[in-house]
C-alpha positions in Angstrom: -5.1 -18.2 -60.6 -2.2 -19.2 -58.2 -0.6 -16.5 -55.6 2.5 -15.2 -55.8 5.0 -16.4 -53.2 4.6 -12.7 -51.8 0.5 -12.6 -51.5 0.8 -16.1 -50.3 2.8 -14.9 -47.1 0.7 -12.1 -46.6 -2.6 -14.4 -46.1 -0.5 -17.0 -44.5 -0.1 -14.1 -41.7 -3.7 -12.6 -41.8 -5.3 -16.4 -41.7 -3.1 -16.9 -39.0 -3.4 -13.2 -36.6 -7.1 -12.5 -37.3 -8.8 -15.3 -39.5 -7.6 -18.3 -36.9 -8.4 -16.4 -33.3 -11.6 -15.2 -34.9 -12.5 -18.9 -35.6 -11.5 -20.0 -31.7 -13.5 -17.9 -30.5 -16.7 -19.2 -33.1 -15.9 -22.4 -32.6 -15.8 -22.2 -28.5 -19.4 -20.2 -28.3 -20.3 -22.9 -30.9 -19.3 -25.8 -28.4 -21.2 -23.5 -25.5 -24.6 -23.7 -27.3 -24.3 -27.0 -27.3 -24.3 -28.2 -23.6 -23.5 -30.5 -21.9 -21.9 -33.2 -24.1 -19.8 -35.8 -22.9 -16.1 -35.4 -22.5 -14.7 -38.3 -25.4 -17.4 -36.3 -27.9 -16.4 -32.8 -27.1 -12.6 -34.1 -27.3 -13.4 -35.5 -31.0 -15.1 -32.3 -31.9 -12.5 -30.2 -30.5 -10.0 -32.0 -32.6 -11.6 -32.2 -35.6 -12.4 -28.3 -35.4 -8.5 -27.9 -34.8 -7.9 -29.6 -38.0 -10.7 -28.9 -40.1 -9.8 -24.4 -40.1 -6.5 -25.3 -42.4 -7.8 -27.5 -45.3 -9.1 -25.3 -47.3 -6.5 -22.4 -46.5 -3.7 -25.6 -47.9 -2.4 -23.9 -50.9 -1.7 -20.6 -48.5 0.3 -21.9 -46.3 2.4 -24.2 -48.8 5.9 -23.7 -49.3 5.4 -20.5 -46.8 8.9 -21.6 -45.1 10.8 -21.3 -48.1 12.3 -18.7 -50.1 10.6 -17.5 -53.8 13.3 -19.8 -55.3 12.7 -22.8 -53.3 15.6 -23.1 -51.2 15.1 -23.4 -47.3 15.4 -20.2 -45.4 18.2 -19.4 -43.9 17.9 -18.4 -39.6 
């Protein structure tokens, strides 16, 4: 079943004001159990926790920056 451009903004915001700091803060005490890991591994983990939060969450966020109709929004 595919959102409406409307729901679709509203999880856009909720991933992004409580799902995304909720999930920094997971993956940081995450990272803390861990140790003591070397600086080039916790760098690639780091990164690849940046990225990996929005792949499933794709289909929210596309087309969020554009109006119901398609056109680009006007600032």
């Amino acid at each position: 079943m595919a959102l409406s451009y409307k729901a679709r903004r509203r999880w856009a915001l909720f991933l992004l004001v409580i799902w995304l700091p909720f999930y920094i803060v997971i993956a940081i005490t995450i990272l803390a159990l861990l140790g003591d890991l070397n600086k080039y591994l916790a760098i690639i983990v780091y990164a690849v926790l940046g990225v990996a939060w929005a792949f499933p969450f794709k289909s929210v966020f596309k087309g969020i920056g554009k109006t119901e109709d398609g056109n680009k929004e006007v600032e």
